[in-house]
C-alpha positions in Angstrom: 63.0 75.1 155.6 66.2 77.5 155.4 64.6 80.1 156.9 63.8 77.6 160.0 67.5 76.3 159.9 68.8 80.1 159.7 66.4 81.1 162.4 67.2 78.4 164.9 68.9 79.1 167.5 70.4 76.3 170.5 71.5 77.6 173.9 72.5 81.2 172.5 74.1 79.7 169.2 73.0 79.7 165.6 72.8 77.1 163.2 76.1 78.1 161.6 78.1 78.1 165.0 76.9 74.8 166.0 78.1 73.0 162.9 81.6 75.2 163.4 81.9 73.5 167.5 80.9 70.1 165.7 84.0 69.9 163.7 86.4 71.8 166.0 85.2 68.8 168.5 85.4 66.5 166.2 89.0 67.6 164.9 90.5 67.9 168.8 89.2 64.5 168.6 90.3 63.2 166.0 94.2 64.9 166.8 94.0 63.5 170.0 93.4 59.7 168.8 96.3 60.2 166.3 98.7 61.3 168.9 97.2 58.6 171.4 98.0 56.0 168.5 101.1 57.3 167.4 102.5 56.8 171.1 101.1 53.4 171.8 102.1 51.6 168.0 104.7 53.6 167.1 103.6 55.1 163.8 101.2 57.4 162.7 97.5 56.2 161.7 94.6 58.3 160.5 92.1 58.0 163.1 89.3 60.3 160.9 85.7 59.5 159.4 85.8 58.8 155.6 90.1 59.6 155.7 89.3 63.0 157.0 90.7 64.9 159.8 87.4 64.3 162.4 86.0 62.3 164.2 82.5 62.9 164.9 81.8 61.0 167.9 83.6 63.5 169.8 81.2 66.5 167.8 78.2 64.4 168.9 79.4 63.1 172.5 80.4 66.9 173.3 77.1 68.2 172.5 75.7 65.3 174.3 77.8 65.5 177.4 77.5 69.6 177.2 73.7 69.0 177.4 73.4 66.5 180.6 75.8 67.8 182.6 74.7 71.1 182.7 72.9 70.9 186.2 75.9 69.3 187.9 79.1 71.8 185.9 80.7 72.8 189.2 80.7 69.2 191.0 83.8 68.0 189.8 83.6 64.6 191.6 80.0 63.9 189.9 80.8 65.5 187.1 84.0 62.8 186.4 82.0 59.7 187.5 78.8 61.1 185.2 81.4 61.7 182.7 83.1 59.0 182.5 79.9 56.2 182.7 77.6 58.1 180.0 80.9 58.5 177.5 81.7 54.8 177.7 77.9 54.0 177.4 78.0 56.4 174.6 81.1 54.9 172.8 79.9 51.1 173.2 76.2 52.3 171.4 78.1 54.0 169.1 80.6 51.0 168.2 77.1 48.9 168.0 75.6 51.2 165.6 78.8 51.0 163.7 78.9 47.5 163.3 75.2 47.3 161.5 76.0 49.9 159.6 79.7 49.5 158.1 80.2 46.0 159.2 83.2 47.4 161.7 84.6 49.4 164.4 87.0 52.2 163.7 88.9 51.8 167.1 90.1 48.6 168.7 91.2 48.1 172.7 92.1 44.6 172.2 95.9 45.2 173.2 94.9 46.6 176.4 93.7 45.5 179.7 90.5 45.2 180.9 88.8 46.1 177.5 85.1 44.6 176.5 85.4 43.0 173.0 88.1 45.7 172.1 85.1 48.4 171.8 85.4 49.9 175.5 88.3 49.8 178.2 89.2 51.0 181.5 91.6 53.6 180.2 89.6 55.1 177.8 86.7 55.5 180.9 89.0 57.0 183.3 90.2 59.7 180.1 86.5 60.3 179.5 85.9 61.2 183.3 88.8 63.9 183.1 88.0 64.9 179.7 84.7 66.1 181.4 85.9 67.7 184.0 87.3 70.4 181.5 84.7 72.6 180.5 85.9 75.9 181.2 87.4 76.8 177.9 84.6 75.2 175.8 82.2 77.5 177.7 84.6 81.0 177.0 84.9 80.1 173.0 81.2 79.2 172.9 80.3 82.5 174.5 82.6 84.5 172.9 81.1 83.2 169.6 77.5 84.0 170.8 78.4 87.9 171.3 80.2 88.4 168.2 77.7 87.0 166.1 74.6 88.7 168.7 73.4 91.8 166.8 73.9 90.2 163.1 71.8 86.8 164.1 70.4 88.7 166.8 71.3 86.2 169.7 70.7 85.9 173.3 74.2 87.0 174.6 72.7 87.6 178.3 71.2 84.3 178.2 74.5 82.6 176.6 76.3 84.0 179.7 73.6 82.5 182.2 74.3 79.2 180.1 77.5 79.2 179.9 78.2 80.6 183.6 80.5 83.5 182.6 80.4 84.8 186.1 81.8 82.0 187.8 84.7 81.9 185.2 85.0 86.1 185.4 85.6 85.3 189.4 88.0 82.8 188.9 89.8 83.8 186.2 89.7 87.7 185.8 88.8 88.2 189.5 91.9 90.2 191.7 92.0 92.5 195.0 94.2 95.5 194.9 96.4 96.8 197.6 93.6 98.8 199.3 91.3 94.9 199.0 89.1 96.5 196.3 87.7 93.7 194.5 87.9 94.2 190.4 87.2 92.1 187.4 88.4 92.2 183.6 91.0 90.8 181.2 94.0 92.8 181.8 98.0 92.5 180.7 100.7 94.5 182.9 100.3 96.7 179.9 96.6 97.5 180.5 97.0 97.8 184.4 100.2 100.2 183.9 97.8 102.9 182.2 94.5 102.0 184.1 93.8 105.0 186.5 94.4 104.8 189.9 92.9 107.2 193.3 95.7 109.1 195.2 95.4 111.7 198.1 95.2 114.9 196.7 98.8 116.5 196.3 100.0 120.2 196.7 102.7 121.9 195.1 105.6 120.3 193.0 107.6 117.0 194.3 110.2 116.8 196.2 113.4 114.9 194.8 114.6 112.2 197.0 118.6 110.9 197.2 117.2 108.2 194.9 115.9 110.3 192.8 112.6 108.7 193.1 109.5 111.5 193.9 107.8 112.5 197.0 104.6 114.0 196.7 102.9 116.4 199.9 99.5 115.1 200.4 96.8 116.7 202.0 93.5 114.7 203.2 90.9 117.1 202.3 87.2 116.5 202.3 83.5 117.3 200.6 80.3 116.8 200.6 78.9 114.9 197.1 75.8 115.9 195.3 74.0 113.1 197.7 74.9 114.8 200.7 78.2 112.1 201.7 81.4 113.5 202.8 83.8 111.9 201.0 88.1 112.7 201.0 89.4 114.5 197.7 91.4 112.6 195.4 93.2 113.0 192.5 93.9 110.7 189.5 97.2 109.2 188.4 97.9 105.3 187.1 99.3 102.3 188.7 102.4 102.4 186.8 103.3 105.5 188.6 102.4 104.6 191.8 104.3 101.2 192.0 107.9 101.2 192.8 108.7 97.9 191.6 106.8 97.0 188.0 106.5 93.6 189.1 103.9 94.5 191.2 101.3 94.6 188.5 102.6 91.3 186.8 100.5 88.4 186.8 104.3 86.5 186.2 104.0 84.8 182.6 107.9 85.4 180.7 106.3 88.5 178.5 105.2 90.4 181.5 108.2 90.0 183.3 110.0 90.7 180.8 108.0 93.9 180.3 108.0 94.8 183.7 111.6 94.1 183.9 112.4 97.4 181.2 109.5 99.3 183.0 111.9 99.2 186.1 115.1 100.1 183.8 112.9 102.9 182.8 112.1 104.0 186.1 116.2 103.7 187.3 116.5 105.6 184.3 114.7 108.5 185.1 115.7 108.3 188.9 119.5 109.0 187.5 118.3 111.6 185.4 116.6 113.7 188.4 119.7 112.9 190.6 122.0 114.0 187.8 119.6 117.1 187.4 119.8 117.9 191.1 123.5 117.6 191.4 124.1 119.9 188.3 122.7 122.6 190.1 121.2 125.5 188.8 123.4 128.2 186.6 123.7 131.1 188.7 122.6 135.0 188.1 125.2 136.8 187.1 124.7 140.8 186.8 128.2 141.1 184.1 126.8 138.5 182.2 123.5 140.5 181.4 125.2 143.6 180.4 127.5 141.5 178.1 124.7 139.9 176.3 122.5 142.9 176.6 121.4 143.1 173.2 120.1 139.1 173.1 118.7 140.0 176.8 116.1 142.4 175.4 115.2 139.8 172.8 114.2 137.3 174.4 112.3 139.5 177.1 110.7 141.0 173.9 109.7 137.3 172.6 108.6 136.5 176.3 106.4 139.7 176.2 104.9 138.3 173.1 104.5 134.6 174.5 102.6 136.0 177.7 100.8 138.1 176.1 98.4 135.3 174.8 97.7 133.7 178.0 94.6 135.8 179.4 93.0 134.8 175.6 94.2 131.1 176.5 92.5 131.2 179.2 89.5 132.7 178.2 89.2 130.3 175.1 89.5 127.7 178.0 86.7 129.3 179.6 84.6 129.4 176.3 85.8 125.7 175.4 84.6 124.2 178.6 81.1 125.6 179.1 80.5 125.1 175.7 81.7 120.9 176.4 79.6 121.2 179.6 76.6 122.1 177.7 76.7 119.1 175.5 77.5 116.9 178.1 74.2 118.0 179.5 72.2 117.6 176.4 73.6 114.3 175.6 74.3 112.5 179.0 75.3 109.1 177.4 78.4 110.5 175.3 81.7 108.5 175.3 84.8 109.4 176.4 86.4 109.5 172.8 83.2 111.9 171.8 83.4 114.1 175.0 87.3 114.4 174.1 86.4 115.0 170.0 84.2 117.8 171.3 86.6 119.5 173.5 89.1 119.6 170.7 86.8 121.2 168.8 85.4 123.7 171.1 89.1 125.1 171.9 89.6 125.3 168.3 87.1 127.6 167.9 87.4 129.6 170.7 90.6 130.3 170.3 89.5 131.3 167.0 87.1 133.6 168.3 88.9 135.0 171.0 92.7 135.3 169.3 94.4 133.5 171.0 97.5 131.8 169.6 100.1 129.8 170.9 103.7 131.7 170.2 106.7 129.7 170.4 109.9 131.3 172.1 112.9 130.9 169.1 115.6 131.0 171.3 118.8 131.7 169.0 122.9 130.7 169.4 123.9 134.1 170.3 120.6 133.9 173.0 121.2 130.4 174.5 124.9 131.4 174.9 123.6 134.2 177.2 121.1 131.8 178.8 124.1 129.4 179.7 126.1 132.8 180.6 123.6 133.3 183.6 122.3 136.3 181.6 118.7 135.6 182.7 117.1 135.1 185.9 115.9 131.5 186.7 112.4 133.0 187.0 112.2 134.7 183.6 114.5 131.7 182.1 111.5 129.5 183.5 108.9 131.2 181.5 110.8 131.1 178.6 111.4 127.5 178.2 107.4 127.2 179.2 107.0 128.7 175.9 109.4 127.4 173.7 110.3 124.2 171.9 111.4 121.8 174.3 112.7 119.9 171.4 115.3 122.9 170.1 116.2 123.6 174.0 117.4 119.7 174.1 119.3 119.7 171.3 121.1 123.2 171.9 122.0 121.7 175.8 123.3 117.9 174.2 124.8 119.1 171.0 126.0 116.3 168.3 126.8 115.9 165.1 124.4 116.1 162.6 124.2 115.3 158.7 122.7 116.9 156.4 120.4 115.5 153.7 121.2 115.6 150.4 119.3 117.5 147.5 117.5 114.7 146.3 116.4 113.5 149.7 115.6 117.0 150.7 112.8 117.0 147.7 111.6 113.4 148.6 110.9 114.9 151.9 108.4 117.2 150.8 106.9 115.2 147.7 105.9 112.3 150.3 104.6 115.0 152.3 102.4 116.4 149.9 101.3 113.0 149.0 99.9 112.4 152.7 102.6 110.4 153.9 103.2 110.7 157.6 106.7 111.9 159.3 107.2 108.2 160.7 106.2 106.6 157.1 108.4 109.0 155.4 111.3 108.9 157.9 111.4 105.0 157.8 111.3 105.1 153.7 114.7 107.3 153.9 115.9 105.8 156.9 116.3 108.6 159.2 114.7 110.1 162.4 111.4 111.5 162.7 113.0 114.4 164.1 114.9 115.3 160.6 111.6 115.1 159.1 110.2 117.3 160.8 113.0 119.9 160.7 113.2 119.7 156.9 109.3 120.0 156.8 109.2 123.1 159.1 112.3 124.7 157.6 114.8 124.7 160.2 117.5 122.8 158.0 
């Protein structure tokens, strides 16, 4: 007998979920009579089977109503008047059955117009027709349920979506066109669509900096042929967040998202100053004198450039090695996932850089050296290829100088004992309450 309760299964759903809908029916029921009450006496009355918070004619009349009005879900005109006759007929044969069985009935319409013997009324029959009429959300939950629970109960999830009519509520409720009137569907937030990828032209060269400071990008409408023998134009990927100029665009208008979207465009202000601030800096200009000043820090940083470049015929051919070696798997396993296609590539540069040499060398550019940098010591082209290999991070903090405080002794050796007990920079920079930054000078001994 358990193993035929266990095993049943009703419209996609187990045993188990059908008795959790029961009393989550039963429960909205049962607050919904409460509140009804409280509003029309003026005090609060308990409303439940046996003093508990249900009441099971709305468990039974859902499953019921859920059952007959299957064919009809998406006529909402015979869907209220079917709702609202069988629920009435439904509440009378239940007040019937209650009065041979406890002698009572646990509701009473005698204070309202055009009731029957206080056991059905006109109000409560037009309710039940819009209560019917509002099956959308049952149907999401109940589906939802059904593919949570599919591979441990091993239920019908395709056959819960045909039952439930997913597809209608995906169109209605998920279903937008873009700006080019592609038609997509899927639960999205401004926060998903900012990152989601997005087809633009192909673009040459580097962007061009507008008066805004907002970019312009050249692009060229080039075209091939597929694998199927199409011509199709060449694109190139970027995300919608980049490609919008106001964030509002991708909002679907509820307070978070605007209010999301709204710092997405202070962010994008933000970086417009910064490029129009860049461009009217200018750039710091060549100067011969300078270079025979600062002769000495001249030759070392050409020396540490020499160094830095010298590794980039292994990078690339540890590229090389890296990708065929991906390619090869991709081809042996054709149904690999984007997380296990990325694990693999990390692994296969690792190791041919490995096998090849190659190694990344970082450009320490000194006080005496960035001095002679902001001298005009170095020509932009060479001063280009130096900060390409060099931390970005140092270069910021030599151009914006500030004060900085050093750590004491004590917080110094915490540093490194939560580091050697695994902690992370963030976990150990919030425990002492300074930037991750700190840590991670401390950690790499630069302080």
């Amino acid at each position: 007998m358990r193993n035929i309760l266990l095993d049943f299964s009703f419209r996609g759903m187990n045993i188990n979920q059908l008795a959790v809908w029961f009393f989550i029916y039963s429960f909205f029921g049962w607050a919904m009579e409460c509140i009804v009450i409280r509003k029309q006496l003026g005090y609060w009355e308990n409303r439940g089977f046996a003093k508990l918070p249900f009441c099971v004619i709305y468990g039974f009349g859902t499953y019921i109503a859920f059952n007959i009005f299957a064919p009809i879900q998406n006529n909402y005109i015979a869907l209220y008047i079917f709702g609202a006759v069988c629920a009435t007929i439904f509440e009378y044969m239940t007040a019937k059955l209650m009065l041979k069985l406890f002698g009572e009935v646990w509701w009473n319409y005698d204070h309202l117009r055009f009731n029957y013997k206080g056991i059905i009324c006109l109000q409560s029959t037009i309710g039940w027709g819009f209560l019917a009429t509002e099956p959308e959300l049952a149907k999401a939950v109940r589906h939802s349920m059904v593919v949570i629970d599919a591979q441990k109960h091993k239920l019908d999830y395709k056959q819960s979506e045909i039952d439930n009519d997913i597809a209608t509520l995906k169109k209605k409720y998920q279903g937008t066109t873009d700006s080019n009137g592609h038609y997509h569907e899927g639960a999205s937030t401004l926060i998903s669509r900012a990152k989601s990828e997005t087809s633009v032209l192909k673009r040459k060269g580097s962007p061009t900096i507008n008066e805004d400071g907002s970019l312009s990008y050249k692009e060229v409408k080039e075209t091939y042929t597929d694998k199927d023998g199409k011509i199709k134009i060449r694109t190139q990927k970027s995300t919608k967040m980049a490609e919008v100029k106001d964030a509002r665009e991708l909002s679907s208008g509820t307070p978070q998202e605007e209010a999301y979207a709204k710092y997405a465009n202070s962010m994008k202000s933000l970086a417009n100053q910064a490029r129009r601030e860049m461009v009217n800096t200018g750039k710091i200009a060549y100067s011969a004198s300078a270079k025979a000043t600062y002769q000495s820090e001249v030759d070392s940083l050409m020396g540490k450039l020499n160094v830095a470049l010298m590794n980039a015929p292994r990078e690339r051919q540890a590229q090389t090695i890296a990708n065929a070696e991906v390619q090869s798997k991709k081809r042996d396993n054709p149904d690999m996932t984007k997380a296990e296609i990325k694990k693999a590539s990390q692994q296969a540069l690792s190791k041919a850089r490995n096998s090849v040499g190659a190694k990344r060398t970082s450009i320490d550019i000194t006080d005496k050296e960035w001095e002679a940098i902001q001298a005009g010591a170095i020509s932009e082209n060479k001063l280009t290829q130096i900060l390409n290999n060099t931390n970005i991070d140092v270069v910021r903090q030599k151009a914006t100088p500030r004060a900085t405080t050093s750590l004491s002794t004590a917080k110094q050796g915490r540093i490194s004992a939560l580091s050697a007990s695994g902690y992370s920079t963030s976990e150990i920079a919030e425990a002492l309450g300074v930037s991750t930054s700190t840590v991670s000078k401390y950690l790499n001994g630069k302080e």
